[in-house]
Residue frames as a rotation matrix with the C-alpha (Angstrom) as fourth column:
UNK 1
-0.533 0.543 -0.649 112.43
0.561 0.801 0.210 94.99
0.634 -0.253 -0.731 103.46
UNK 2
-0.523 0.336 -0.783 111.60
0.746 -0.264 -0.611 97.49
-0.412 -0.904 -0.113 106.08
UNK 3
-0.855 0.353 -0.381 110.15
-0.490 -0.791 0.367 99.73
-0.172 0.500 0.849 103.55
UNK 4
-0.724 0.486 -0.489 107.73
0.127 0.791 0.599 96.65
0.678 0.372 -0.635 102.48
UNK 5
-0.519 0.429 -0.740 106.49
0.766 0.617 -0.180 96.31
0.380 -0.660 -0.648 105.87
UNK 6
-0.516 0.566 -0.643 105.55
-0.192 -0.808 -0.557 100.15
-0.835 -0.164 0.525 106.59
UNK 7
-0.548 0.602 -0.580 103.64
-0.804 -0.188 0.565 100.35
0.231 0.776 0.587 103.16
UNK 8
-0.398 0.767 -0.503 101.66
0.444 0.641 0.627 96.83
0.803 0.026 -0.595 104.21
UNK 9
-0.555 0.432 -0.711 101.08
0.792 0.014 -0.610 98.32
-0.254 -0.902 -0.349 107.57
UNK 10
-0.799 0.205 -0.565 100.03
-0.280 -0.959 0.048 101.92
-0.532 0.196 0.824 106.08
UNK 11
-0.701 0.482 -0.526 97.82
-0.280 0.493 0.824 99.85
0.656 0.725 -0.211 103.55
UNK 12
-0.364 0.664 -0.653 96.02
0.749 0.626 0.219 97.97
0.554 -0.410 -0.725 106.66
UNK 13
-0.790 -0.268 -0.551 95.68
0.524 -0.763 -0.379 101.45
-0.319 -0.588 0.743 108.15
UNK 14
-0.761 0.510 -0.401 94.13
-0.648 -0.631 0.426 103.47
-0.036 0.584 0.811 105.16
UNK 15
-0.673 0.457 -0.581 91.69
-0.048 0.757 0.652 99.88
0.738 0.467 -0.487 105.00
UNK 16
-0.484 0.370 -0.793 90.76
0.875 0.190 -0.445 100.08
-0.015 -0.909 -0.416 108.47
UNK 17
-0.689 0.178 -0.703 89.76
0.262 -0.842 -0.471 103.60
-0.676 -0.508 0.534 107.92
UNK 18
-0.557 0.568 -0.606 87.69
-0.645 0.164 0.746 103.03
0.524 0.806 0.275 104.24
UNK 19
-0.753 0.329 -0.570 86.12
0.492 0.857 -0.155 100.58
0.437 -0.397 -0.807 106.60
UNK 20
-0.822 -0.007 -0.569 84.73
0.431 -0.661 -0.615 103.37
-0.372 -0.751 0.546 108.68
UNK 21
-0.941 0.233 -0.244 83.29
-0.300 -0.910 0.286 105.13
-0.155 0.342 0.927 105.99
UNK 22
0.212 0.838 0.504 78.86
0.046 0.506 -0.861 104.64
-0.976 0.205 0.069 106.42
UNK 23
-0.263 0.533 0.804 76.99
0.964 0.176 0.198 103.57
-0.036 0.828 -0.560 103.53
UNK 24
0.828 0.537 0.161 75.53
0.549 -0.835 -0.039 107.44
0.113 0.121 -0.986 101.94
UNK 25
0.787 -0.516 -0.337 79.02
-0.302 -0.800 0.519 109.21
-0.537 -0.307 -0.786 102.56
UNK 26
0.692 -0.715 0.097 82.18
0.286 0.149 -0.946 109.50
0.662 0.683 0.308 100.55
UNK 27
0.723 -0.394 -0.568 85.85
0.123 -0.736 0.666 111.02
-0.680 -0.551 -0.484 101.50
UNK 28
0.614 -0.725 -0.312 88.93
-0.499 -0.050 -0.865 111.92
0.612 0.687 -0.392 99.48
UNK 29
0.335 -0.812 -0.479 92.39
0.460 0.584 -0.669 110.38
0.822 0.003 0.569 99.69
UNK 30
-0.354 -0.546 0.759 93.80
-0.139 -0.772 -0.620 113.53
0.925 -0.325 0.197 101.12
UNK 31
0.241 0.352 0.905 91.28
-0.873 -0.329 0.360 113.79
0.424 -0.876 0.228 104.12
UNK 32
0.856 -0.294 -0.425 92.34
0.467 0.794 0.391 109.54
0.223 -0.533 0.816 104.78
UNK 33
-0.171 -0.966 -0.192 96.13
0.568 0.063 -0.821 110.52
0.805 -0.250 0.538 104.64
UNK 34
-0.523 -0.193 0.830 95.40
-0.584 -0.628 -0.514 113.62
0.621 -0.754 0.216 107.18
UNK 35
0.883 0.428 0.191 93.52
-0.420 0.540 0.730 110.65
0.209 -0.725 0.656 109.20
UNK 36
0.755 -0.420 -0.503 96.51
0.503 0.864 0.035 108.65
0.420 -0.280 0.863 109.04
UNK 37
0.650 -0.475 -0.593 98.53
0.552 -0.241 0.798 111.51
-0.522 -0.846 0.105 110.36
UNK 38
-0.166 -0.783 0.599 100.23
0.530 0.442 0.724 112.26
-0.831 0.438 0.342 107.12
UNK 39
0.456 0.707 -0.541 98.82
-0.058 -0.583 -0.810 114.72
-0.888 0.401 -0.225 104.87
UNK 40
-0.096 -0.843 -0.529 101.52
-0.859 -0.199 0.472 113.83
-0.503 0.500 -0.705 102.26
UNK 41
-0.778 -0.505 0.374 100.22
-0.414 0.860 0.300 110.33
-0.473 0.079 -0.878 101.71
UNK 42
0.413 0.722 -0.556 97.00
-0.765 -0.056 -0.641 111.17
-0.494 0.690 0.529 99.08
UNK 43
-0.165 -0.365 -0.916 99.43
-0.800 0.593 -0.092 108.84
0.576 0.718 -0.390 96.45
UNK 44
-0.920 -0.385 -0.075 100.01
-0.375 0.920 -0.115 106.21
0.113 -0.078 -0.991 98.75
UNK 45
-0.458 0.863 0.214 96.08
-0.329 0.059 -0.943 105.84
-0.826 -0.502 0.257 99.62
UNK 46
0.454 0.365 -0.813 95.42
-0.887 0.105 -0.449 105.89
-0.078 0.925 0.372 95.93
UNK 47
-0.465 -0.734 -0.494 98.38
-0.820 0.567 -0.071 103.04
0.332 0.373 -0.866 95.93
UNK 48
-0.802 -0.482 0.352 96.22
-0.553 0.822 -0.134 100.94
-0.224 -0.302 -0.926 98.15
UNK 49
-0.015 0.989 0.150 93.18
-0.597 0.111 -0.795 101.44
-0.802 -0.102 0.588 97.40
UNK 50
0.387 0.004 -0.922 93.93
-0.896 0.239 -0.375 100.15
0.219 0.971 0.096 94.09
UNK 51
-0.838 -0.154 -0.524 95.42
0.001 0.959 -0.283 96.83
0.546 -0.237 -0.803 95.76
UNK 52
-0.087 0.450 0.889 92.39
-0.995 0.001 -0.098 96.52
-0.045 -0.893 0.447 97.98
UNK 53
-0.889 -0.402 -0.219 92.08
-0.443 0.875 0.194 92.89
0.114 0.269 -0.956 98.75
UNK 54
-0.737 0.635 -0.231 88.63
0.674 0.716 -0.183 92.70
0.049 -0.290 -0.956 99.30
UNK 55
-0.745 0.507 0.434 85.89
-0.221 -0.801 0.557 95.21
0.630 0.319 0.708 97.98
UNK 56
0.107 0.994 -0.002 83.02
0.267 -0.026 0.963 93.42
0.958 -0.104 -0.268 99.68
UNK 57
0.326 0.052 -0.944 84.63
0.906 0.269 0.328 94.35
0.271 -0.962 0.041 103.02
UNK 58
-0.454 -0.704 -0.547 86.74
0.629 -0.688 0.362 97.25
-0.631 -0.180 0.755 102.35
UNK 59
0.746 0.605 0.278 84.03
0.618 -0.473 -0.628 100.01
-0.248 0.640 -0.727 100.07
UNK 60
-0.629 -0.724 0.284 86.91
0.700 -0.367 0.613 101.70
-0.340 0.584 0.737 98.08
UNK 61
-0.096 0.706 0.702 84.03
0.759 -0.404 0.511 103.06
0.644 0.581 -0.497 95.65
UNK 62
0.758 0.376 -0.533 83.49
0.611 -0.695 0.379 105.41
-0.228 -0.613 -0.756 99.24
UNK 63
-0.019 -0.656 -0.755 87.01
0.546 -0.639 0.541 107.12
-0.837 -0.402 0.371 98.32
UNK 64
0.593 0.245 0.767 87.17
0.804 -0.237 -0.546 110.45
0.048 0.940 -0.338 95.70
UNK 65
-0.310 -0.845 -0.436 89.60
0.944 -0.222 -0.243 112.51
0.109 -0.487 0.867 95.31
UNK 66
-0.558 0.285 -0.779 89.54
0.743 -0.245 -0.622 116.08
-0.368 -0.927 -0.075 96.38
UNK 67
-0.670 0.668 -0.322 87.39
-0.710 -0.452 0.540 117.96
0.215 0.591 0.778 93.71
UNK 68
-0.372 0.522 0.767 84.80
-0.319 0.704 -0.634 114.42
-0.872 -0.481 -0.096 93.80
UNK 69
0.264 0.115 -0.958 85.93
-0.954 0.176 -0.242 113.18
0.141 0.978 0.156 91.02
UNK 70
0.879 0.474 0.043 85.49
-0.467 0.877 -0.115 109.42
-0.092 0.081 0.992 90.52
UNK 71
-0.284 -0.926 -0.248 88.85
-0.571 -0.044 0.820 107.51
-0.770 0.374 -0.516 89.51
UNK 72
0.495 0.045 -0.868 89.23
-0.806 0.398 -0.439 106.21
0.325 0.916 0.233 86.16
UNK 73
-0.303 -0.633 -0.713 91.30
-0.624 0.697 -0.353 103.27
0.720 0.338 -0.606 87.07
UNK 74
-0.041 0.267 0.963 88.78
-0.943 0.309 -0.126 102.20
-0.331 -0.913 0.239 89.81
UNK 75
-0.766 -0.627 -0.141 89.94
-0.642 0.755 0.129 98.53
0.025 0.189 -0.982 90.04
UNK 76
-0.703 0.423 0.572 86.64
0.266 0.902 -0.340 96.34
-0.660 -0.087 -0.746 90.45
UNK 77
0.192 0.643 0.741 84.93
0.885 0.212 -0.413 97.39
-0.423 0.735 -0.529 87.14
UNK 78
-0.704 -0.516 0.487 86.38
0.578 -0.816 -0.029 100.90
0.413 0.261 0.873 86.23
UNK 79
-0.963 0.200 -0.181 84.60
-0.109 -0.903 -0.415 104.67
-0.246 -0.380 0.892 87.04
UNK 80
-0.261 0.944 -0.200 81.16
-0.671 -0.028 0.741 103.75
0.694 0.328 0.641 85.55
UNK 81
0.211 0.410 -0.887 80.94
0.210 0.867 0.451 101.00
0.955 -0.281 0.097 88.15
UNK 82
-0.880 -0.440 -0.179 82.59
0.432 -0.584 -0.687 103.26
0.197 -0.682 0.704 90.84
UNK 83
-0.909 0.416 -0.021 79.29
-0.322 -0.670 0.669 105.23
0.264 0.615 0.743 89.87
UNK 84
0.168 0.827 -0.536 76.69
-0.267 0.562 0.783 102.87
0.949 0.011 0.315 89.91
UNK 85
-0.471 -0.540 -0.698 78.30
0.559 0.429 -0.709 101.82
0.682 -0.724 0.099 93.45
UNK 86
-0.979 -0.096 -0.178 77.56
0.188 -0.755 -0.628 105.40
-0.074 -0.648 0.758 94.77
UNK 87
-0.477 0.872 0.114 74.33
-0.544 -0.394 0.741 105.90
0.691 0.291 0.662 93.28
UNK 88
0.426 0.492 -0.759 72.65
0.374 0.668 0.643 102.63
0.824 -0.558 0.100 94.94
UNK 89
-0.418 0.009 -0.908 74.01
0.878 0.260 -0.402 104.26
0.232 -0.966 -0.116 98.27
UNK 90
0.469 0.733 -0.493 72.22
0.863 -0.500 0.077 107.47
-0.190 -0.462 -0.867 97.72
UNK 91
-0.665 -0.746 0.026 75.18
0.591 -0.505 0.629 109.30
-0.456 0.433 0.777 96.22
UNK 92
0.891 0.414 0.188 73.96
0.388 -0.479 -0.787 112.71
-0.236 0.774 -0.587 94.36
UNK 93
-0.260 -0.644 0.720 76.29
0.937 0.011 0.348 113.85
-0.232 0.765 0.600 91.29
UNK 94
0.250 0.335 -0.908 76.47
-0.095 -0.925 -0.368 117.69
-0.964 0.178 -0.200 90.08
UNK 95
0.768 0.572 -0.287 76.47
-0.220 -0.185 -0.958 118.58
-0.601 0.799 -0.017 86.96
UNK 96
0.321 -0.879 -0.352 79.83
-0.947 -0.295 -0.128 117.90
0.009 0.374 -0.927 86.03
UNK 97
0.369 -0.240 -0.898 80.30
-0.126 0.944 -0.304 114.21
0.921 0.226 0.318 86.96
UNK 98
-0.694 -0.623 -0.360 81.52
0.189 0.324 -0.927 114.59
0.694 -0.712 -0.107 90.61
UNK 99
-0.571 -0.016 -0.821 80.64
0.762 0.362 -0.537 113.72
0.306 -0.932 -0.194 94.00
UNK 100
0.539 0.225 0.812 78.64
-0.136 -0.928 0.347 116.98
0.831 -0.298 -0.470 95.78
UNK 101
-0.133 -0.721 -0.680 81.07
0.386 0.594 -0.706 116.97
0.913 -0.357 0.199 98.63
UNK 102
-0.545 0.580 0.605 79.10
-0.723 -0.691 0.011 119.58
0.425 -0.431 0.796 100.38
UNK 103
0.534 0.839 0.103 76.21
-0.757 0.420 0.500 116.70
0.376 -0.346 0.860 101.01
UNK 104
0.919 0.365 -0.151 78.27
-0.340 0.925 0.169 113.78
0.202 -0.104 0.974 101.33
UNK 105
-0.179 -0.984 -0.015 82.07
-0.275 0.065 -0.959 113.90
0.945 -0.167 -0.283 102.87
UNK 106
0.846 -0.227 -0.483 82.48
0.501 0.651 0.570 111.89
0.185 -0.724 0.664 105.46
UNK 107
0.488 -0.732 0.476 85.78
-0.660 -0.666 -0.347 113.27
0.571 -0.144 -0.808 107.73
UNK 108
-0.353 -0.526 -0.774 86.25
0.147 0.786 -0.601 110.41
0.924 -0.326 -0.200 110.19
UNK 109
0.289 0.324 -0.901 85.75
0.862 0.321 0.392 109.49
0.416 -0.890 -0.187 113.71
């Protein structure tokens, strides 16, 4: 049970901090977990993002991991809609299919 309750609090953590992130900026798991203190917790970030309860509040689509590559299993329409998410905020793509993380990484408060 007490495992439950750290992973819901860590979850409302990593949310509170995707919260953060402006419109026009991305970040990776990794750089949330080394917000949350934790540089080890890239999986568990991926774990919530993928439960987010509420895209229109919580912009998942803003996380990528640390090359700025998209995820395939992005939960509210898959990576082509992950895509289309970033573009309409101004998002620019290199040639390869990822993020430019140079222009657009976001680090935190």
């Amino acid at each position: 049970m007490k495992k439950e309750t750290k992973n819901k609090n860590t979850f409302e953590r990593v949310y509170e901090i995707v919260k953060k992130i402006p419109v026009g900026k991305i970040t990776t798991y990794g750089q949330i977990a080394h917000l949350l203190g934790n540089p080890h917790l890239s999986q568990v970030v991926g774990f919530a993002l993928h439960s987010n309860p509420s895209q229109s509040t919580i912009p998942c689509h803003r996380v990528v991991n640390r090359f700025g590559a998209l995820a395939e299993a992005f939960v509210f329409g898959g990576i082509n809609e992950q895509r289309v998410l970033l573009e309409n905020e101004g998002i620019k793509f290199l040639e390869n299919g990822y993020v430019d993380l140079k222009q657009h990484m976001w680090y935190g408060d």
